[in-house]
N, C-alpha and C positions, 0 to 999 in steps of 0.2 A: 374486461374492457375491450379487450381484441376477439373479433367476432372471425375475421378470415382474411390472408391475406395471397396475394395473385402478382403471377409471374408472366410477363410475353414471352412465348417462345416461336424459335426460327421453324422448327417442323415439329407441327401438331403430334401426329401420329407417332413419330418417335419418341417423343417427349412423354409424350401418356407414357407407352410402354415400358419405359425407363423410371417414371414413376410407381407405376404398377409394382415391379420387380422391387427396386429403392426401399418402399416404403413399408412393403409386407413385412417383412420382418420385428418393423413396430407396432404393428397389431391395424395401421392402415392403410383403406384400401379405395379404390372409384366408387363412390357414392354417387353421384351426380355428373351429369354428359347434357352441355347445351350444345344443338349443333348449330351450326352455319342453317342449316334449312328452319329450324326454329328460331333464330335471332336475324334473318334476313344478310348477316355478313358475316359471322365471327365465329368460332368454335371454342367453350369452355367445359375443362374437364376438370371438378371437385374431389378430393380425397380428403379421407378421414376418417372418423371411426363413430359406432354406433346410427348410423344414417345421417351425421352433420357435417356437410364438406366446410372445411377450413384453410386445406391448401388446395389454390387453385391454377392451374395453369389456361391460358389464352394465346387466341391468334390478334385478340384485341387490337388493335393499330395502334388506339388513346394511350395505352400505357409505351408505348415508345420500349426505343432500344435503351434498356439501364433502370426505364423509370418502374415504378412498383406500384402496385393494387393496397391499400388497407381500408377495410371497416371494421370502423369501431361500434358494439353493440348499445344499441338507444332503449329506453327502460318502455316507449312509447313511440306512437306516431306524431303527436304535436313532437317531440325532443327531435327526432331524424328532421320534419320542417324546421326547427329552431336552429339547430346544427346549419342545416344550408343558407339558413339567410346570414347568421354572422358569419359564416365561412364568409360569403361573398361579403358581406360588408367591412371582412377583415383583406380581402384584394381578391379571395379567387376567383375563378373562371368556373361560370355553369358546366358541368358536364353529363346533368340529366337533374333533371326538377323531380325534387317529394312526390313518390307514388309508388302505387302498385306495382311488382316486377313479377306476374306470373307465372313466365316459363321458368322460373326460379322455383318457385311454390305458390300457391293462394293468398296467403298471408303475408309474403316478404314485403316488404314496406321499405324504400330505400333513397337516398338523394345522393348524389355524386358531385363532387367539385373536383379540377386543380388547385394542386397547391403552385405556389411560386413560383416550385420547379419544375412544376408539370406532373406530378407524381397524382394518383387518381384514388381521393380519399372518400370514404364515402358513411355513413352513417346509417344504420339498416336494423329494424325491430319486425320479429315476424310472430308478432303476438295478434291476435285478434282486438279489434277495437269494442271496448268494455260498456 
């Protein structure tokens, strides 16, 4: 159900580091590094295990101080579209439209809402379209 979920932090580069260290011990580790120069403002750094980052951390702004990252995994591409339209029609706020997310991988396929509270939920299948 839970595909990956993502934290704002105050300093980037510490915060990796502290995860690095934290995490090994559980068998994960940085899988995945978007920078600021590839996303145009923001820096994210993915851990986890076997090459699938699941915990993430950001310089994100969107997620705010408290608020939290989750996507949930979509069996398909039409589902992640279907997820964002009744998000919004159940009150949230766009926070990125059904599509391709590249610098992520080729495949990822993802749509973004607020919730309520502002929290940045998001719906995401990185299967190939059949």
């Amino acid at each position: 159900m839970l595909d990956h979920i993502g934290l704002q932090v105050s300093d980037y580069e510490r915060s990796k580091l502290f995860y690095q260290k934290a995490l090994a011990p559980l068998g994960a580790s940085l899988v995945m590094e978007v920078t600021a120069e590839q996303t145009g403002d923001r820096s994210h750094a993915g851990f986890g295990r076997g090459g699938k980052p699941c915990f993430w951390i950001s310089t994100d702004p969107s997620l705010g101080s408290g608020r939290v990252h989750v996507a949930f995994t979509a069996d398909d591409r039409r589902s992640v579209d279907a997820f964002h339209a009744a998000a919004l029609a159940a009150g949230a706020s766009d926070n990125g439209a059904p599509g391709l997310r590249p610098d992520y991988h080729k495949n990822y396929y993802g749509a973004f809402v607020l919730d309520p509270d502002g929290h940045n939920i998001e719906a995401v299948c990185h299967g190939v379209v059949a």
